[in-house]
C-alpha positions in Angstrom: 117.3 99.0 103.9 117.1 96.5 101.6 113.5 94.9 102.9 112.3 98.7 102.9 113.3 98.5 98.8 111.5 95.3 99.0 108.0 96.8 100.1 108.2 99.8 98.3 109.3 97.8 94.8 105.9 95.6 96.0 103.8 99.0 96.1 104.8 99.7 92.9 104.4 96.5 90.9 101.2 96.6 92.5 99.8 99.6 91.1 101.5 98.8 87.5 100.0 95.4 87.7 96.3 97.2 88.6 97.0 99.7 86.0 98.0 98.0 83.3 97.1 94.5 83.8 101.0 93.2 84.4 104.0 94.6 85.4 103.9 93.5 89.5 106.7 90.7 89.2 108.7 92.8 86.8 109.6 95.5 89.3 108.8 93.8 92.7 110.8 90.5 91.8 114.1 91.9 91.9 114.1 93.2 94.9 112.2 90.5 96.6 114.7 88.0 95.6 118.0 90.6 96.6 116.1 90.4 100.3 115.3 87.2 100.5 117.6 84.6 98.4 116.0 83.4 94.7 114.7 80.4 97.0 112.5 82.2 99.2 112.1 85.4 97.1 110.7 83.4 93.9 107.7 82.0 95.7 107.2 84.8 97.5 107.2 87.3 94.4 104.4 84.8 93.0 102.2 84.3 95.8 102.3 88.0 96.4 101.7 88.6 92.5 98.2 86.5 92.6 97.4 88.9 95.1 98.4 91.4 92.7 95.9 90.2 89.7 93.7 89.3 92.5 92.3 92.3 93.4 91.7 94.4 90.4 90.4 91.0 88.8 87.3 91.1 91.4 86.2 94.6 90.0 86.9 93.8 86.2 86.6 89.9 86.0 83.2 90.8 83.7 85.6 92.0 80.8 87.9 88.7 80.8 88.4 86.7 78.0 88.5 82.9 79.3 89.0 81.1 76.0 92.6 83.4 75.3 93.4 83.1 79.0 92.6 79.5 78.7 94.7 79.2 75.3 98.0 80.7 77.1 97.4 78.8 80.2 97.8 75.2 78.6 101.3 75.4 77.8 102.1 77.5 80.6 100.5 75.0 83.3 102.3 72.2 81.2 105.4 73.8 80.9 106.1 74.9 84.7 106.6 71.5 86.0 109.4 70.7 83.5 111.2 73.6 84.2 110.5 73.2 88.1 112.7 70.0 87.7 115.2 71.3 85.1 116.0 74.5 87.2 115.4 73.2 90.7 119.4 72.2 91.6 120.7 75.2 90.5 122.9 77.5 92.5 120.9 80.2 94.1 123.9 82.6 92.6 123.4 81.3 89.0 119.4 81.5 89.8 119.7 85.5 90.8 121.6 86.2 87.9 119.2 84.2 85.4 116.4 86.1 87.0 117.9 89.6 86.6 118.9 88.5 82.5 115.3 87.1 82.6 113.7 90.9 83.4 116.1 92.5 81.1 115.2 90.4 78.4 111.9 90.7 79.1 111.8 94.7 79.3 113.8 94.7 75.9 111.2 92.8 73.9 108.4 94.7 75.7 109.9 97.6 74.8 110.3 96.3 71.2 107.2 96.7 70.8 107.6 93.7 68.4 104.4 93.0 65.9 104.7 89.1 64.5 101.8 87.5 62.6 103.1 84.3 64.4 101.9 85.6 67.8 98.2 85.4 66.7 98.1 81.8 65.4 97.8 78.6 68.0 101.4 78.1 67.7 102.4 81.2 69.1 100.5 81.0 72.1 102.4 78.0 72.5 105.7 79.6 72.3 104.0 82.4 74.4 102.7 80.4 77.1 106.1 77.7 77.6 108.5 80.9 77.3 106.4 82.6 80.4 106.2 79.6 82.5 110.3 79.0 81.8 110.8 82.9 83.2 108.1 82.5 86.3 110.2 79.6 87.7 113.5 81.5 87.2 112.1 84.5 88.7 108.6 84.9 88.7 108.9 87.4 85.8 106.5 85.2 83.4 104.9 88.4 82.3 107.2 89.6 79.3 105.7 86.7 76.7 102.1 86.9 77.6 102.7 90.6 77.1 104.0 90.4 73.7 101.3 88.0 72.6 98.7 90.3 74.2 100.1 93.0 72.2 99.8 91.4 69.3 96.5 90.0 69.6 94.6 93.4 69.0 92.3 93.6 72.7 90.5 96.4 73.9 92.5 97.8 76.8 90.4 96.5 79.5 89.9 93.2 78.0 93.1 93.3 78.0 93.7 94.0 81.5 91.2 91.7 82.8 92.5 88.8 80.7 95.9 89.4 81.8 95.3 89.4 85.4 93.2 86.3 84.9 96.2 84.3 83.3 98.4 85.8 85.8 96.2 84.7 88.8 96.1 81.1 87.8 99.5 80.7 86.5 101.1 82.2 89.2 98.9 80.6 91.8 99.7 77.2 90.2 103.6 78.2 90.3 104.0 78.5 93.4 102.1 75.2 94.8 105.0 74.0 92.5 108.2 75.8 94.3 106.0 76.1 97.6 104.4 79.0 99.4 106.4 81.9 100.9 103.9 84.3 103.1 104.2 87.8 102.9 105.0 89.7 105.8 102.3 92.6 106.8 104.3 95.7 105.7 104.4 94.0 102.4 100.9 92.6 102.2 100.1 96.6 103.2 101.8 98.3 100.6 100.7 95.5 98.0 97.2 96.9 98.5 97.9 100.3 98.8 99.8 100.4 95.0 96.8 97.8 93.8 93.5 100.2 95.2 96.2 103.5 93.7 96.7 101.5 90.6 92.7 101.0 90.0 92.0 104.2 91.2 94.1 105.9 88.2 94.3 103.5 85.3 91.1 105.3 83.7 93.3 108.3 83.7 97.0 106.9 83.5 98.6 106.8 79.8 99.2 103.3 78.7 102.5 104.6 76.9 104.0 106.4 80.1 102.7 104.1 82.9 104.5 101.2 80.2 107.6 103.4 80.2 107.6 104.0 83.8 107.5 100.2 84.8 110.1 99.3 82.4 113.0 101.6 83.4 111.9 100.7 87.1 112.4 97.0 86.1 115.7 97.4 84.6 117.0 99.4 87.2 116.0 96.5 89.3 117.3 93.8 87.5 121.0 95.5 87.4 120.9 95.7 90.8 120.3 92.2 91.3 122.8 91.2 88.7 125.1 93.4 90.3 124.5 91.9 94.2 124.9 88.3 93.3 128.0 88.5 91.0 
């Protein structure tokens, strides 16, 4: 039961993540790490996430903004290694819990909706980009930050999109050569492109406010139930 959660929690990251631009780790992470243990499940939530970005990235890579991708990246790329090291002993108990605190956390600030002059000046991608790579290691949930900063910066919608799955794509990719590469099984790998082609398919027609909503109550749920599991 709990690996069927698994691939349907993968479906539907998927098609938030091709919708919206992030939201795959949010809702797929917990459950991936309830099936599979934070060590296997991290590294499998990320690989399976640069799939995620992957695929709607091919179709709208024109809209991309490389200098802000490449502005959040920096710290982000620097940041992961640190916390690679810092977090890397920890007790996979203590790691499931900090991952479920880590999506709630997230989804409370996301749901904020915070506006900070801070978040548009160099030092707040900084803060952006080091608090996102901290999460991804945790729990592959490095979304929250980059989503408040891309709030905050004022992008058209699919600029935003494509610049979010760009940033997503390498930082996750990068991630996981860190913590080490956990294939997908084919179910999953399935239902991943069946949310991410559903996801791409609707997003013209999909309410940014709803689908937000929607992903955010999906990732809660989720991160309780973790919480819940390993205490």
């Amino acid at each position: 039961m709990t690996g069927e959660i698994a691939v349907a929690a993968v479906a539907l990251g998927a098609f938030a993540q091709a919708a919206t631009g992030m939201g795959f780790s949010l809702v797929a992470a917990p459950a991936l790490i309830a099936a599979l243990g934070p060590h296997r499940g991290v590294p499998a939530v990320l690989l399976l996430a640069v799939l995620a970005s992957l695929l709607p990235l091919s179709r709208d890579w024109r809209h991309a903004r490389p200098r802000d991708a490449g502005r959040l990246l920096l710290p982000a790329l620097l940041g992961a290694p640190l916390a690679t090291w810092l977090l890397g002993r920890l007790d996979t108990r203590i790691l499931a819990v900090a991952a479920g605190c880590g999506v709630l956390a997230g989804c409370a600030l996301l749901a904020s909706g915070l506006r900070s002059a801070f978040l548009r000046r160099p030092a707040g991608a900084w803060v952006s980009g080091l608090g996102s790579a901290g999460l991804n290691v945790i729990g592959g949930v490095g979304g929250p930050p980059i989503g408040l900063y891309a709030a905050n910066a004022g992008w058209a919608p699919r600029e935003a999109r494509a610049t979010l799955h760009a940033f997503f794509l390498v930082q996750n990719l990068a991630t996981a050569a860190l913590l080490g590469v956990t294939p997908p099984s084919w179910p999953t790998a399935a239902a991943l492109a069946a949310g991410a082609a559903a996801g791409m398919a609707l997003s013209p027609r999909l309410s940014p406010a709803a689908t937000r909503t929607g992903v955010l109550a999906v990732s809660c749920a989720g991160a309780l139930a973790l919480i819940a599991t390993a205490v």
